[in-house]
Structures are given as C-alpha cells and as structure tokens.
ZALOBA-173059 format. One record per residue (C-alpha): residue in three letters; x, y, z. Coordinates in steps of 0.5 Angstrom, whole numbers, plus 500, padded with zeros to 3 digits. Example, Ala and Ser with C-alpha at 12.3 -4.5 7.8 and 13.67 -1.06 7.14 Angstrom:
BEGIN
ALA525491516/SER527498514/
This chain:
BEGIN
UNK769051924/UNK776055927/UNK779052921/UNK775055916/UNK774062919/UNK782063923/UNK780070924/UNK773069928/UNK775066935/UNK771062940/UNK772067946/UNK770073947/UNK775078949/UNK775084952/UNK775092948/UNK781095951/UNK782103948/UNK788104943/UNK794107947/UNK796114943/UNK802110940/UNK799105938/UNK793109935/UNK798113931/UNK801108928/UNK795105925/UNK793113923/UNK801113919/UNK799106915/UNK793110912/UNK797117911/UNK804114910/UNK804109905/UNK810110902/UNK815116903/UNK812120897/UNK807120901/UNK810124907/UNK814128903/UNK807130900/UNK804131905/UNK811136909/UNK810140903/UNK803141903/UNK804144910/UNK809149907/UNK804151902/UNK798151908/UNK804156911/UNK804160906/UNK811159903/UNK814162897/UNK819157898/UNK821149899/UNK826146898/UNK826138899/UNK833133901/UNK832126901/UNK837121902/UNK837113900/UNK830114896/UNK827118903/UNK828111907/UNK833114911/UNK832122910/UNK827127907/UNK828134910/UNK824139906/UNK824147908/UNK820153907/UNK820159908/UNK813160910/UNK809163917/UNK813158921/UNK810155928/UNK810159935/UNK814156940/UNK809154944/UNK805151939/UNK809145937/UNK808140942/UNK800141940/UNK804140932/UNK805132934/UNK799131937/UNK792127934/UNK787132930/UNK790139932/UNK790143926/UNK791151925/UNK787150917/UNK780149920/UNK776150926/UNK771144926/UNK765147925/UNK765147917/UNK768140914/UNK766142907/UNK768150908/UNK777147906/UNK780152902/UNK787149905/UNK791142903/UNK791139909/UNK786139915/UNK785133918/UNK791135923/UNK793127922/UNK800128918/UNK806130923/UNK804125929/UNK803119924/UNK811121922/UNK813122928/UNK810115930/UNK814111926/UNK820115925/UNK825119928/UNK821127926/UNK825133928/UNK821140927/UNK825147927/UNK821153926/UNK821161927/UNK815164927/UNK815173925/UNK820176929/UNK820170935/UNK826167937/UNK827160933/UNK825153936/UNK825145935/UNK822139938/UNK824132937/UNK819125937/UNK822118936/UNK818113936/UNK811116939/UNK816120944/UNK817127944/UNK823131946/UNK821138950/UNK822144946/UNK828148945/UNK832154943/UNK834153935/UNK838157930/UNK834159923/UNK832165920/UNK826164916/UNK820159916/UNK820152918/UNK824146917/UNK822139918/UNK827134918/UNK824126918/UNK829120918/UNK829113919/UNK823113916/UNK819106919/UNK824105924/UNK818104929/UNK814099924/UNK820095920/UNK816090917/UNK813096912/UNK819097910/UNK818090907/UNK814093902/UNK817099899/UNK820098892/UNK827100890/UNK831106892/UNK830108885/UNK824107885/UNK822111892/UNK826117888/UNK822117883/UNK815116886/UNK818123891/UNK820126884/UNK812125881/UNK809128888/UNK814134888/UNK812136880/UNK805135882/UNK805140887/UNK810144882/UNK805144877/UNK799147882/UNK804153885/UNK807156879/UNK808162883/UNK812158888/UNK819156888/UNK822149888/UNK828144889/UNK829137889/UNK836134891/UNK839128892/UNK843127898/UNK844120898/UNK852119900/UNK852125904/UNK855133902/UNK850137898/UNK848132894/UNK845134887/UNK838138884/UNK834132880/UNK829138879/UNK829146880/UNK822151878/UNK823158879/UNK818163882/UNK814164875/UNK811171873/UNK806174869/UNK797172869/UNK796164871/UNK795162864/UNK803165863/UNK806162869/UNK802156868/UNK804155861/UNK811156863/UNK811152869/UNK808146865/UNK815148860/UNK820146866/UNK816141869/UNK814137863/UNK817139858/UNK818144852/UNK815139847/UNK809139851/UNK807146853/UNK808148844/UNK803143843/UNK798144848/UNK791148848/UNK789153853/UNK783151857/UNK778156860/UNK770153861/UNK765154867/UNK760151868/UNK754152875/UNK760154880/UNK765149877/UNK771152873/UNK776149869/UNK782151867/UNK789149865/UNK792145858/UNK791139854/UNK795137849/UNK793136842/UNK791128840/UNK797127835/UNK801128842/UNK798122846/UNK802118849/UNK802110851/UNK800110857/UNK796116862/UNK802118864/UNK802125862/UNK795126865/UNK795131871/UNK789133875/UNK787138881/UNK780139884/UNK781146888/UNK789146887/UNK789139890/UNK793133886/UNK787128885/UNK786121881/UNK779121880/UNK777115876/UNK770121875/UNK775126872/UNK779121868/UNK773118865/UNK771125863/UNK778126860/UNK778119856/UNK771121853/UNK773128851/UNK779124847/UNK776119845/UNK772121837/UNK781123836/UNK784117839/UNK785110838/UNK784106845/UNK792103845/UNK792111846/UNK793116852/UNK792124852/UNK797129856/UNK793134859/UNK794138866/UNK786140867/UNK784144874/UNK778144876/UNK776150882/UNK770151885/UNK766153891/UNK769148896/UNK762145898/UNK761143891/UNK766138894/UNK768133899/UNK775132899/UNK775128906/UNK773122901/UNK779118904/UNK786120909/UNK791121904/UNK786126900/UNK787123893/UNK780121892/UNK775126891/UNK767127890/UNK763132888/UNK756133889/UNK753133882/UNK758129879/UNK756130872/UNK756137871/UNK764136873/UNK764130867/UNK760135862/UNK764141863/UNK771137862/UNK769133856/UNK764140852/UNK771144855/UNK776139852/UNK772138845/UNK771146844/UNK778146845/UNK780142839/UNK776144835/UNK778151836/UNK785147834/UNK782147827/UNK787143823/UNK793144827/UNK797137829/UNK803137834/UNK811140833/UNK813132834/UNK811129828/UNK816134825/UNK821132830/UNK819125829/UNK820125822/UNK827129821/UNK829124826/UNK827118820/UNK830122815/UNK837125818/UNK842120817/UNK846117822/UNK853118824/UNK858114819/UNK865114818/UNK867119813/UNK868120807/UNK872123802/UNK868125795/UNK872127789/UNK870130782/UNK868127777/UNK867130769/UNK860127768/UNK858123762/UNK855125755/UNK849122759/UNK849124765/UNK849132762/UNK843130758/UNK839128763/UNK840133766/UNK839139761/UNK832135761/UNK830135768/UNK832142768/UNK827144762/UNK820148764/UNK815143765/UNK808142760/UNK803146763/UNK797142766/UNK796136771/UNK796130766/UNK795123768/UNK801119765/UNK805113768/UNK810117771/UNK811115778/UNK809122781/UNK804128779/UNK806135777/UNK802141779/UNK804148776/UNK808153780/UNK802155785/UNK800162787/UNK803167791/UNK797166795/UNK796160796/UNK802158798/UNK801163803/UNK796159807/UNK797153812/UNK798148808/UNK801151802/UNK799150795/UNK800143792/UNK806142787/UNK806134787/UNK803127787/UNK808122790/UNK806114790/UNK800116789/UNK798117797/UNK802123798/UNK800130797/UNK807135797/UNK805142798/UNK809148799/UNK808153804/UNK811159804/UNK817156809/UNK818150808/UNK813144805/UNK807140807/UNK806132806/UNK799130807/UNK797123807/UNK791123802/UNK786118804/UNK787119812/UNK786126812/UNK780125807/UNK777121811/UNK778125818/UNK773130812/UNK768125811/UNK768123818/UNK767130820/UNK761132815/UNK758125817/UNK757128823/UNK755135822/UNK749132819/UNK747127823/UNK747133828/UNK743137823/UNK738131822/UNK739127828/UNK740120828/UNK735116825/UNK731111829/UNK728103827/UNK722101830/UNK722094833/UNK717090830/UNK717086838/UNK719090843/UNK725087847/UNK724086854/UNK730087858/UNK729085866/UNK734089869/UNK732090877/UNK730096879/UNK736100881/UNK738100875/UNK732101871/UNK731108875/UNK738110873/UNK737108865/UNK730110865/UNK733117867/UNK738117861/UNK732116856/UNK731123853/UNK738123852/UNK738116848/UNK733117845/UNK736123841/UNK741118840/UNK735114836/UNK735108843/UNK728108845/UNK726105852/UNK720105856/UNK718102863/UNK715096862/UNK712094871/UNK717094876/UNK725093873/UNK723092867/UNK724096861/UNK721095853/UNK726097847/UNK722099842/UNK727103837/UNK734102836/UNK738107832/UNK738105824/UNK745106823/UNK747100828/UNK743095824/UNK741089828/UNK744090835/UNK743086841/UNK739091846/UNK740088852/UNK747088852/UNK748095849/UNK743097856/UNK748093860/UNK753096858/UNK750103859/UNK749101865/UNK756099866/UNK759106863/UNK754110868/UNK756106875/UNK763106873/UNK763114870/UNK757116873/UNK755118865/UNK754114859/UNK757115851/UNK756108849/UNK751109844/UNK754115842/UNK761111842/UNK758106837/UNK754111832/UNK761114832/UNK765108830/UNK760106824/UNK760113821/UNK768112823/UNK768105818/UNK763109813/UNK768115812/UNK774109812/UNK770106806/UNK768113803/UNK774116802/UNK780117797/UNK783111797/UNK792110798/UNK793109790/UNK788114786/UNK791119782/UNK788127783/UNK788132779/UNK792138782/UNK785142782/UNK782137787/UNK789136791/UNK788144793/UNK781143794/UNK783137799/UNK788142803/UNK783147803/UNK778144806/UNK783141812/UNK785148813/UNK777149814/UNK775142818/UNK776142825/UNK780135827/UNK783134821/UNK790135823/UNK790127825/UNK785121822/UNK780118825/UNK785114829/UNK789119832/UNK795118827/UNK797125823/UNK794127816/UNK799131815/UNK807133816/UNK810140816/UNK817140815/UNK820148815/UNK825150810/UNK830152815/UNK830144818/UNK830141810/UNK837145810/UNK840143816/UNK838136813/UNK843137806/UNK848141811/UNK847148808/UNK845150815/
C-alpha cells in the first residue's frame, strides 16, 4: 500500500510548531517566485510610502542584486526591526481586511526576503537621523547609524542564498531582466505622476538605464496618455481610445487600442483593480468579448483598463502575491468593460490605426540598392505621343469599358474635404482610390462593404429582435441541478436571444425555441457550452456569438463582390456610408477596410521631401 501512496506514512508523528525561519521561508515561496517578484513587491513599498520617486538596480537578472530606493516617508529607526518581522505592517490595522486602499497589507514581503537572502534596509524618516539594519538568513543585525538624505533604500543581494534549490528553477538571466522590466512598466503604468528608473548593473559601476519615466503632468487622462506614450509606445497611445464608463460603484478608466492595432498575442493587455496590477482571467474574458464582433481569434486587442471602486466591492486578499482579485458582483465588473469598450469603438466611427499606414509605405519604400547612375535621353516619335495622349483631358462620365481601371471626374472641393475624400478611381477592379484633401485613400471594396451589411444586419435584428423557431418535440437536457440553476437564471437573456428554456423537474430543462437563424442547431451542446462560458467567465455570449457569426457570413455572401466594376456615384456612396458607419474602419475579421496615405508620406516616397 506504501508503495502506491509514498506521501502516507504508516506511523504517526508528532505535530511540532515551525520555528519563525523555517516559517518565513515557506511564506517567501509564496511571495517570491521569482525576482520580479521581490522587486514588485519593494517597489510597492515605496509607492505605499508615499514616494514621488524610485529607482531600481539589479545586478545578474536581480539574482545577485536588486536595490530599489525612494524618496518617500522612510522608516523610524526604532521601527525597523518590527519591518523584519511576520505580519507587521503600517498599511492596515486589522479590524477591516476589505477597507485596503494601499498596495501591500499582509506585512509578509521584507521578512520573506530577508529569509532566503541577504536583505539590508536604510531608511531616514522627516528630519530623523538615518538608520539601517541587516538580515541574512532569518538573522537580523542590531539597528545602526547610517547615511541618507531622503527616504528609504532597501538593498537585497544573493537572492535564494538560503534556499538554493529555487534557484534551480529560475530562467536566464535575460529572462529575469526582462520579467523585472515588465513588473516595473506595470507599475509605471499605475503611477503616471511618479518618477521611475530602471538600471542595469550587472558588471559593476553605474551600469545602464533600460528604462527612464519622468513625473507626468496635467489631469489623469493627459498624464496617463503620456505615461502609456513612454512606456508602450507612440504607436500605441496615437491609436488608442479613451475610456471612461461607471457603472454601480464600479468605475472604468483608461485606454484601448483600436481592433486594426491588435496583436498576436495578449501581450499588450494591462489590467489594474484600485491602482493594483492584476491578471484577472474575469477582467480578461471581459475584454476579449468586447473585441470579439472586431476581431478574429488568432488576434489580441491592446488596452490599459483600471477599474476603481469602493474597496469592499473587492477582495483582493484572494492569493499572497496579489495578482488575483475578486469582486462581489462579478458581472457588473464584466458588463461594465464590455458596454464601455464597444461604445468606445463605436464613438471611433470609421477611423483604423496609424499603422496600416506605416505598414504599407514599409512595403512600397524600396530597399536600399547600390546606386545608379541615370542618363537623359531624347525620347522616341512614340514615346512623345503616348504621352501627348495621357496628357489630354479626359471624357466625362464613368464608363464601363475593358480598360484595367475605372475613372472618376475631378471631385468636388467638398468632397474631397471629407474623411475619405472623393472617389477618383477603380483599380483591379477591388480597390477604390480616393482623394482627400491631404493625401489618398485606398478602400478595399468588398470588406468595407461587408463591415456595411454586417452592421445593418445587426441594426435590424436589434430593431426586430431575433426571431425564434419552435420545436415540434421539446429537447430534454439532463444537466444536474447546479447548473440547471445557473442556466435557468440566464433564460430572460437568451430568450431575447430567441433560445427558449424551461425547468423540466429537478436538473432537468426543456428547449422548446431556438434561434431561427441558426437553423438546426444540437440544444444540448449549445446549453453545455453556456454553461462552460458561465463557469469560466462568470457570463455567457455564446448565443449571441454565433448569431453574429451567421449574420457575419451573411454579409460576406451579400457584399460587393472583389472584381465588380462600380460607377463612380455608387464608389462615393460606399465612402459615405463608411464615413457614417460605426466599425467600418476594419472588416468582420479585423483586418482594415481602408488605407490612408498622406501626400507628405507619397512624396518622401518619390524623394521630393
């Protein structure tokens, strides 16, 4: 029997109490995983200081140095052995675990450092004179005089010293820095009016700044905007929309980038609960679905979201490290971010990002080559005819003839004032050449026509709802009780959907309408995978999911097709109705309907800039 269970041993033994080494150590594997986890959780103790300041070193990935200072409050000098020990903390006093409006609370990070590495405080508190303290394996040095004008520093080196096989575990160097680098940006992100810098000394001296944010200034959204410029990018914050939305005590601020600028992967998703970097698989799901009528799944929206509310609307003393939060009601959270979300993209209009035009003068600039030497010569009888020809004005009217493009008269002054200009051509028979007032537009005509269709298929299923198909046998779904409860709490929603559910005795319900648009569908794997969606969201769009992706081929098939030639009247029609259309800066996949090339950009193509 021993053999089969190893960990179950045939004698009893004795319960003996954890010494406070041995204690911290273990407390240290929950709260330093890795270095990125210490320097999150020093660097929050500078922001819980009050700091307008901080400043990171690490040496060998923050293996065998990470010292990170402020300029914050600091620590009284009679204060700092009660720093080391277990559970001491200034940030709460224990009577309220919900009322937290600080970073840290659980008085668990210095101690655990301190256990498995050589940690060294030195802090100066007001005018006090400055102090530091030692700790090197559990043991702590007795509190002497120090030097230090401002502030707090906290020095940790050999990190894992008292625990070697951790660092079995941890990734290269690189990899370290780079992981430290991700925690710092985040925190960046979450203090815009807060001073960073992140340096590299590994090798000794000074070492190098990997990453430098200055103090912004200006209302939140302005120094939020200007923080995300410096820390993701100028791309980023020129394509992204500004998010404001409350909703029953929850509040939602911060920046979403727009579906043409999406990723490959959920790397440039940043989310933050009272100021607090999380990854919340609730918060996630809730961005993903906001996104999810804009993008195809092989895509990833960008978006820096903060959701602020009354802290006892949320428990984020879920796990040690305080990356998991929970809310009380979790589909408030959930509704608020999607709703939020799709009103800013349809405040958006047709606008698509910067970078499909960065993206498509990178494919057209040529590439460097050796260079060449151009002489003049006399052109031939030829030559000079074609081009007296291609030089006379052109018939008037749009005409359908075989040549390889379509021709549109000189627009109007006001039309080419618009967003996308006026039409002037028809090339390969797809692509619509429009002029606007500084530069061109190239419109691809079948996916912007079926973002068109797509949109009025939806405008009108939500005028007349969806309608519903009646089974002639109502399918009878055994699902267990629990979950027949928390489907049958979602029945007014999906039957608006046009899914119709009733209780059928215990755990058991009865599918008597299905949406008609769907055609035959298999109720009982649609209501599993409801239930799926609700257990693992805490919500469900499934129905609503699918409905969108039937009206989605619907437009596909009911579009302009890629090859038909259009009069010019209708190509400046299809331009207006962009310019009117929520979404219709990307097709149903996410990809752009349109390019927008200005004439400055042209011309530094043909070196006349």
């Amino acid at each position: 029997m021993n053999s089969l269970t190893p960990n179950i041993r045939a004698e009893r033994r004795a319960i003996r109490q954890l010494d406070e080494a041995a204690a911290n150590r273990i407390a240290a594997g929950e709260v330093v995983e890795r270095p990125a986890s210490a320097v999150k959780e020093l660097i929050e103790n500078a922001l819980d200081a009050g700091a307008s300041r901080v400043e990171v070193a690490i040496a060998d990935g923050g293996k065998t140095l990470i010292r990170v200072g402020d300029d914050g409050h600091g620590i009284a000098a009679e204060d700092l052995p009660l720093a080391l020990s277990r559970h001491a903390t200034s940030k709460i006093d224990g009577s309220d675990l919900l009322d937290i409006h600080t970073f840290g609370f659980r008085g668990e990070a210095l101690p655990s450092l301190g256990a498995v590495g050589r940690l060294r405080i030195t802090s100066r508190a007001g005018t006090d004179a400055a102090a530091e303290i030692a700790v090197s394996g559990g043991i702590a040095s007795a509190v002497r005089p120090a030097a230090l004008n401002r502030g707090t520093v906290v020095e940790l080196r050999a990190l894992f010293h008292a625990t070697p096989a951790r660092l079995k575990f941890l990734r290269s160097d690189r990899a370290e820095t780079q992981a430290i680098a991700d925690v710092v940006k985040r925190l960046a992100m979450a203090e815009p009016f807060v001073s960073f810098v992140l340096r590299d000394v590994t090798g000794g001296d000074e070492g190098r700044v990997t990453f430098r944010a200055e103090a912004e200034t200006g209302d939140m959204f302005d120094a939020l905007h200007g923080r995300l410029s410096r820390v993701l990018g100028r791309e980023f914050a020129e394509n992204a929309l500004a998010v404001d939305a409350e909703r029953e005590g929850l509040h939602l601020t911060g920046y979403a980038a727009l579906p043409t600028y999406s990723r490959g992967a959920s790397v440039a998703q940043y989310l933050f609960v009272n100021g607090r970097p999380v990854r919340d698989k609730l918060l996630s799901g809730a961005l993903r679905a906001a996104y999810a009528d804009f993008l195809s799944r092989d895509r990833h929206p960008a978006a820096v979201l903060f959701v602020d509310c009354d802290p006892h609307l949320v428990d984020v003393n879920v796990h040690p490290a305080k990356a998991e939060v929970r809310f009380r009601a979790p589909g408030i959270a959930r509704g608020l971010i999607v709703s939020a979300l799709r009103h800013a993209l349809a405040e958006a209009g047709h606008r698509a990002s910067t970078t499909v035009a960065g993206a498509t003068l990178g494919a057209v600039r040529p590439g460097p080559s050796a260079p060449r030497s151009y002489r003049m010569d006399r052109p031939s009888a030829g030559a000079i005819a074609a081009g007296i020809m291609a030089q006379a004005p052109a018939a008037p009217g749009f005409a359908e003839t075989a040549a390889p493009s379509a021709r549109v008269e000189a627009p109007e002054t006001e039309a080419v004032a618009l967003p996308l200009g006026a039409a002037r051509a028809q090339v390969h028979e797809n692509y619509i050449i429009a002029q606007t007032a500084d530069g061109i537009v190239i419109v691809d005509q079948h996916a912007a026509h079926e973002r068109l269709v797509y949109e009025k298929l939806k405008r009108q299923m939500a005028e007349n709802g969806v309608a519903a198909q009646a089974l002639l046998i109502p399918q009878i779904v055994e699902l267990g009780e629990d979950a027949c409860a928390n489907l049958l709490g979602l029945a007014d929603a999906l039957s608006q959907l046009g899914l119709v559910i009733e209780p059928f005795g215990a755990g058991v319900v009865a599918v008597r309408e299905t949406p008609a648009i769907l055609g035959e569908v298999d109720a009982e794997a649609m209501l599993r995978d409801i239930l799926d969606e609700l257990d693992d969201l805490g919500d469900s769009d499934m129905v609503r999911t699918r409905i969108d992706a039937i009206l989605s081929r619907i437009a596909c098939h009911g579009s302009i097709r890629s090859g038909r030639r259009m009069r010019g009247d209708e190509m400046n029609a299809l331009l207006r109705e962009m310019e009117a259309t929520p979404h219709s800066g990307q097709c149903n996949h996410g990809r752009p309907t349109y390019v927008e090339l200005k004439l400055s950009d042209i011309e530094r193509l043909f070196g006349r800039k």
